[in-house]
N, C-alpha and C positions, 0 to 999 in steps of 0.2 A: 548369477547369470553366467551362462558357459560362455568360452571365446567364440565358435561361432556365432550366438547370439549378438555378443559387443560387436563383432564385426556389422551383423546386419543392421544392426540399431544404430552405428553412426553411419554406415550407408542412409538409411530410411532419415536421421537428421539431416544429411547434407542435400537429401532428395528435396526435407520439407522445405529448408531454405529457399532452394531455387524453384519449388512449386507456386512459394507463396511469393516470392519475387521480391526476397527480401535485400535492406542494400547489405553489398558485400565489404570491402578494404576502401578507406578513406580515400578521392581522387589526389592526386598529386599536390593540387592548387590548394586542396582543404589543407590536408599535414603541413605543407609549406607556412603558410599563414597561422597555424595551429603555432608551430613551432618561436616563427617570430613573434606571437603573442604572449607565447611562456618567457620568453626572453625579456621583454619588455609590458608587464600589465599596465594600463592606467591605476595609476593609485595615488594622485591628485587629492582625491578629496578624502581620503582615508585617515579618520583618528587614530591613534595608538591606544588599541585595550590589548597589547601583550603581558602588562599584568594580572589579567584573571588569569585564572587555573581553570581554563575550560577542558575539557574530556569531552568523548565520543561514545557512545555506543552503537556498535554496531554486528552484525556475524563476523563471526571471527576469521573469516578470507576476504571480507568487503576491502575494498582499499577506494574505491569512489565517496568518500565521506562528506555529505554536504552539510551534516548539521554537528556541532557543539554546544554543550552547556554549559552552565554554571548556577548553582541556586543557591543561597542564602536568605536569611535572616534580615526582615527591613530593620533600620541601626530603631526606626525609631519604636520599636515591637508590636508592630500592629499588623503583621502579615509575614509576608515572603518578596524576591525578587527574585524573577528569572531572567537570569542573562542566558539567551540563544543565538547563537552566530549559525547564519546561512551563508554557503560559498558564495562567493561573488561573481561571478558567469560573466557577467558582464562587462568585468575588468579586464575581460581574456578577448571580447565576441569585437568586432569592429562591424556597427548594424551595415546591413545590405552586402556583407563581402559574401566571399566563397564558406568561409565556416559559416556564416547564420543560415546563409541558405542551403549547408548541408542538414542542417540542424534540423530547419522546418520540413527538410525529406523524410526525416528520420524520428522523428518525434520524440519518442520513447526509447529508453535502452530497452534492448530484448536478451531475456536469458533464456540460453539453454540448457543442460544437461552438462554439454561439454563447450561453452565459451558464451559467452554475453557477445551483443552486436552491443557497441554504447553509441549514445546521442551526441558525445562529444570525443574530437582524437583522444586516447589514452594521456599522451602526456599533459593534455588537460585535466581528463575526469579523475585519472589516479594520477598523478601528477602534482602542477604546479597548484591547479586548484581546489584538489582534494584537501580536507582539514584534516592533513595527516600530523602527528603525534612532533613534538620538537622544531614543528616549520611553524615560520610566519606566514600568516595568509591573508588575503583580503576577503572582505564579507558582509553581508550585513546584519549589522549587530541589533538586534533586538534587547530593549528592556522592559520589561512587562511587570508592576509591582500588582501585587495580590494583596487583599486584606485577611484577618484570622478564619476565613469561611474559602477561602480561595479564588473572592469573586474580582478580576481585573479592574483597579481603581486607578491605572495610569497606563500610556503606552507610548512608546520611543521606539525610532528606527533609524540607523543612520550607520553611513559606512565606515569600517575599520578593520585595522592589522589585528588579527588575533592567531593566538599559538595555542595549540591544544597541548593538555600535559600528558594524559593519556588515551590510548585507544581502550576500552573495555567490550566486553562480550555481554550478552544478556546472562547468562549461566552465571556468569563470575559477578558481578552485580548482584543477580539475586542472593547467590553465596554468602556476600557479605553483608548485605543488608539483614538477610537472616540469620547471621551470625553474632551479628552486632561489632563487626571489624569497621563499616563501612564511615570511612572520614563522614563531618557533616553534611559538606558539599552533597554527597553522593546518598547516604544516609536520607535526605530532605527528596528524594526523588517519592521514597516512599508516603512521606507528609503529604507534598502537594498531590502524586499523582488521585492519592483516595478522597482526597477535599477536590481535584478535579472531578472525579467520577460522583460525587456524592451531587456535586453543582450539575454533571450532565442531569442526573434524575430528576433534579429539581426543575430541567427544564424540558424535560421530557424526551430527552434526546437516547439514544441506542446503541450500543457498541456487542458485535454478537460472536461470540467465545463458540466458534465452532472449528472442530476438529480439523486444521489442515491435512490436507495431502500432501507429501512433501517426495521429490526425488532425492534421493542421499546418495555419494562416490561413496567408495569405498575399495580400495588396492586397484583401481581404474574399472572398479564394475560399479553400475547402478541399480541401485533400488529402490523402493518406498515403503513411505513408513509414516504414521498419523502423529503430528508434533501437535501436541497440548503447549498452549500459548502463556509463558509464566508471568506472574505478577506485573515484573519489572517490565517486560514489555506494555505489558499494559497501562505502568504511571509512562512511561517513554512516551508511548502512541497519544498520550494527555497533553503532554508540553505540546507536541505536535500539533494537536489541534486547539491549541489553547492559543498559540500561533498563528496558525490559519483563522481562528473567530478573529483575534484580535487587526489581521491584515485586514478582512472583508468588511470589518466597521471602520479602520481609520478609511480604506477608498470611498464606501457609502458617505463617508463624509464629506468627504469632498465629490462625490458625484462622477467619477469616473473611474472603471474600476469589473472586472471580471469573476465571477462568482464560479464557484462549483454548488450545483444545485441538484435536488432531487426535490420531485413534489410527492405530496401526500398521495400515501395508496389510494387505490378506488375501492367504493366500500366493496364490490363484490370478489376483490386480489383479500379484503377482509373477510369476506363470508368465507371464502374457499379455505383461509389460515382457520379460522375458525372449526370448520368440520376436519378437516388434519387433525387437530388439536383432539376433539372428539374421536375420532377415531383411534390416536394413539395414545387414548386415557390419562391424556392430562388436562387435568383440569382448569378451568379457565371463566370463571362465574363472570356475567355481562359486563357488570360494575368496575368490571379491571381493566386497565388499560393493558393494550399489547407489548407494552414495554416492561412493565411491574411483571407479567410474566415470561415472558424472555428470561429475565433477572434473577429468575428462580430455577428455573434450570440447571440439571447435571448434565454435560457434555458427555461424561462417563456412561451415562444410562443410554442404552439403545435406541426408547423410542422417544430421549430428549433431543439424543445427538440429530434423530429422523426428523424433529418436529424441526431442530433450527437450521436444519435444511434447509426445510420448507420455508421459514421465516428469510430467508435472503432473496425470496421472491420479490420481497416489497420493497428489495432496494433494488431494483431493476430501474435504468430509466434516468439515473445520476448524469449530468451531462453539463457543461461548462457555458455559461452567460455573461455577456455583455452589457457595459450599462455606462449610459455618457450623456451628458446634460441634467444631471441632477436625481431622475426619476428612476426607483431600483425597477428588475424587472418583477411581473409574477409568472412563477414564484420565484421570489428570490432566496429564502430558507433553503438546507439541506435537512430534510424529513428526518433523518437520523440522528444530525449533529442534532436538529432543532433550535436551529438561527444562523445569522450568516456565516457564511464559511467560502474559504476560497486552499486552494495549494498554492504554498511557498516556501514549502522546505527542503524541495527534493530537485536545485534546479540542475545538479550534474547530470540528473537521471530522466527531467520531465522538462520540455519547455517551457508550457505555461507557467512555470515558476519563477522562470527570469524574470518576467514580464510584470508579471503577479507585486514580485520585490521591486522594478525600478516606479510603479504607478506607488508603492507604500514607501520607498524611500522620497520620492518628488513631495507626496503629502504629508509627511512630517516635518519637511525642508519649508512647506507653503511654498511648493513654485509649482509650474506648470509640467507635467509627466512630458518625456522628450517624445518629442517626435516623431522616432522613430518607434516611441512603443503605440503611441495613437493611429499611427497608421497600418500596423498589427494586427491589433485588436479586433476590428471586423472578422476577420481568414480563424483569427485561433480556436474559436468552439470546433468548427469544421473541423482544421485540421486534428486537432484534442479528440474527437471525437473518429475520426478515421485510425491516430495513433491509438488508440487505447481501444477499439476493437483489432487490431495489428497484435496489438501487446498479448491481450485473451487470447484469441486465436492461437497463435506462437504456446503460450502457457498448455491451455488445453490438449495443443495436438502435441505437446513434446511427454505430456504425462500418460498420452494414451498408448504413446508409443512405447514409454517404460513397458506399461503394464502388460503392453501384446507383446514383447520381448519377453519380458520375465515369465508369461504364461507358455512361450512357445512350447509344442509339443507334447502339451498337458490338455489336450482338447478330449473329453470325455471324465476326467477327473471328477469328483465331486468336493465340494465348499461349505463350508457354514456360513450364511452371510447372514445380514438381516435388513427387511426391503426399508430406504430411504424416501423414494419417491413412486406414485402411481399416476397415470394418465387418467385425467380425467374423462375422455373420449374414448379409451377402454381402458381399464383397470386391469387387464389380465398384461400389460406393459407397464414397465417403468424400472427404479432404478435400484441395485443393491451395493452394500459395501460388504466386505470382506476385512476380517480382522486381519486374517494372515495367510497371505500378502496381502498388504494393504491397497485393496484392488476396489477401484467402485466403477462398476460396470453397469451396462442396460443388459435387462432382463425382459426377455419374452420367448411367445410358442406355448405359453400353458394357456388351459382353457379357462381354468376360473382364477377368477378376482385375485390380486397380489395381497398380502395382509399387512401394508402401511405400518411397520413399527417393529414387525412380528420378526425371529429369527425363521429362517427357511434355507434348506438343503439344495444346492443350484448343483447346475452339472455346465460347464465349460463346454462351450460349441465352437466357441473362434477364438483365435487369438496366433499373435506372429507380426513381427515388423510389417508384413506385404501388407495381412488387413489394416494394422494402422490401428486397432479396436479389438477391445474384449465383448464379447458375447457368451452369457447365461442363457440357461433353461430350467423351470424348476424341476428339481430331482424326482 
């Protein structure tokens, strides 16, 4: 990307900020009380687990760290133990001040290209309460024992000081695990996370391996590029939600308690995946579930990468529920995980997680969730659900903007792409990817039908920070 370009691409970002009225620098009163809370956390009720050797992983620039682990060996040999520390938010937040309710302003961290807005001041999120490498922290610590199949046969939650020993990267992780360098501890990520994924199939749940788009710096320019998702991320992303099932059945038990949920597709978001499938010749016989073939999938192949596109349709619709007095809602499953499932591992970054953690610490404790999370509770789907179209939006329009920067002045050029998605209402629209540069744009202005799966010769019509968007046309 040339300098004029970087110039007008952080112009067009600082434009989208304040188009979309995003919040800007902490107010005075927040960092004020931010501050005095790093100074002084409550940590009252905090046990001492600074002797596990917990680690992180995380990209390797994150410093907002909310999770750690540790996995072994149960002493008596009939499974596994996963010790997970989640940051403690809570130890920092004093309910109803100026931090919590900058917090609920703000919902979600947003990233951009060129700086994150976070949900919490810095010297919180990367800070005092990050589970940075050598610090003591507070948190809550999860114990979660597994039997030989990986299936949760106990669950513990309760607050404590915990010290991570190291930061790790996924790259270097995976390195060692495939090397065979990798200590036990870190070594048993690979165990559990494939005896997790074997347990999702068993219950029918979905995890879908499709090609991100990713903006990449590089000497202060940006560009993209398609990141294939490694293993390790994937036993990672396991604990994660081995976590989460485990938080949304201790609240179900006690009857009060906030799901993330997604209901089952409607058959005809099925019919439609169906003739996709047909049309981009893969095969898909009645008898099989749409999960067995997802599962079989090369990301690698063109019109597998098209088909699970398409497949992210059906998680359209995920959205955050409430439940108090006993009775869960319907639906209360998330479609995908397939079973209960709530977030509680990411609360430096997401608020319902705080929330999530103090109703699952109250219910291991057998006491009553405070007060200040029960009266919460009603506002958080809403506001969850305003932040996290906030978050998409922000995502979306900061990648479109790479893309119309990087194509600036190349309008007439021609591509080899190959079409991802077609409109059902006409098919001569929809959408292609581009291998190089890593460009996925809407395509239309031809007369016949797009070939769903098919490589095809495009000709660039728009593109530049001002449109904001790329536009194709078939060559």
């Amino acid at each position: 990307m040339t300098g004029a370009a970087d110039c007008s691409l952080g112009a067009a970002l600082r434009a989208l900020r304040t188009e979309l009225d995003l919040p800007g620098a902490f107010p005075p009163d927040v960092l004020a009380e931010a501050a005095d809370a790093a100074r002084s956390p409550d940590l009252a009720d905090h046990l001492d687990a600074t002797g596990i050797p917990f680690l992180t992983i995380d990209p390797p620039a994150s410093t907002d760290l909310d999770q750690a682990m540790h996995l072994e060996r149960r002493r008596d040999g009939r499974g596994y133990r996963v010790f997970y520390a989640i940051a403690d938010v809570a130890a920092y937040l004093r309910p109803g001040g100026a931090l919590d309710a900058e917090a609920h302003r703000r919902v979600t961290t947003l990233y951009f290209p060129d700086g994150r807005i976070p949900l919490h001041p810095t010297v919180l999120s990367e800070g005092v309460a990050s589970l940075l490498p050598g610090e003591t922290r507070p948190a809550a610590l999860w114990r979660i024992d597994l039997d030989g199949d990986g299936v949760a046969v106990a669950t513990d939650v309760r607050r404590a000081l915990v010290r991570s020993r190291a930061k790790l990267d996924y790259a270097g992780v995976q390195r060692q695990i495939d090397t065979g360098t990798a200590e036990e501890p870190l070594a048993l990520l690979r165990d559990i996370g494939r005896l997790r994924a074997e347990q999702e199939v068993a219950r029918g749940g979905i995890s879908l391996d499709v090609p991100e788009q990713e903006i990449v710096e590089h000497d202060g320019s940006y560009g993209l590029a398609y990141r294939a998702t490694l293993p390790a991320e994937a036993w990672n992303a396991q604990i994660s939600l081995l976590t989460g099932m485990a938080a949304a059945r201790l609240m179900a038990d006690t009857g009060t308690g906030i799901l993330r949920t997604l209901p089952l597709a409607p058959d005809g978001a099925v019919a439609r995946l169906r003739r996709s499938a047909h049309a981009l010749r893969i095969d898909w016989p009645h008898h099989v579930p749409y999960a067995e073939v997802v599962r079989s999938l090369d990301p690698g192949r063109s019109n597998h990468a098209a088909f699970l596109q398409e497949c992210t349709t059906l998680l359209r619709g995920a959205g955050y529920t409430v439940f108090e007095g006993g009775d869960l809602p319907d639906p209360a499953v998330h479609a995908a995980v397939a079973d209960l499932y709530t977030h509680c591992t990411a609360p430096l970054r997401r608020l319902v997680d705080r929330y999530a953690s103090e109703l699952c610490l109250a219910a291991a404790a057998e006491k009553e969730a405070p007060e200040w999370v029960r009266e919460a509770l009603p506002a958080l789907p809403k506001e969850m659900a305003e932040g996290t179209r906030r978050a998409g939006t922000v995502e979306r329009a900061c990648v479109d903007l790479v893309e119309a920067a990087l194509l600036e002045g190349r309008e007439g050029e021609l591509f080899d792409a190959y079409v991802v998605d077609v409109q059902d209402r006409d098919p001569s629209v929809g959408t292609v990817h581009l291998r190089d540069p890593a460009i996925v744009g809407r395509i239309e202005g031809g007369t016949a039908a797009l070939p769903l799966g098919e490589r095809l010769r495009v000709r660039l019509t728009r593109a530049g920070p001002a449109a904001r968007t790329v536009l194709f046309a078939p060559a």
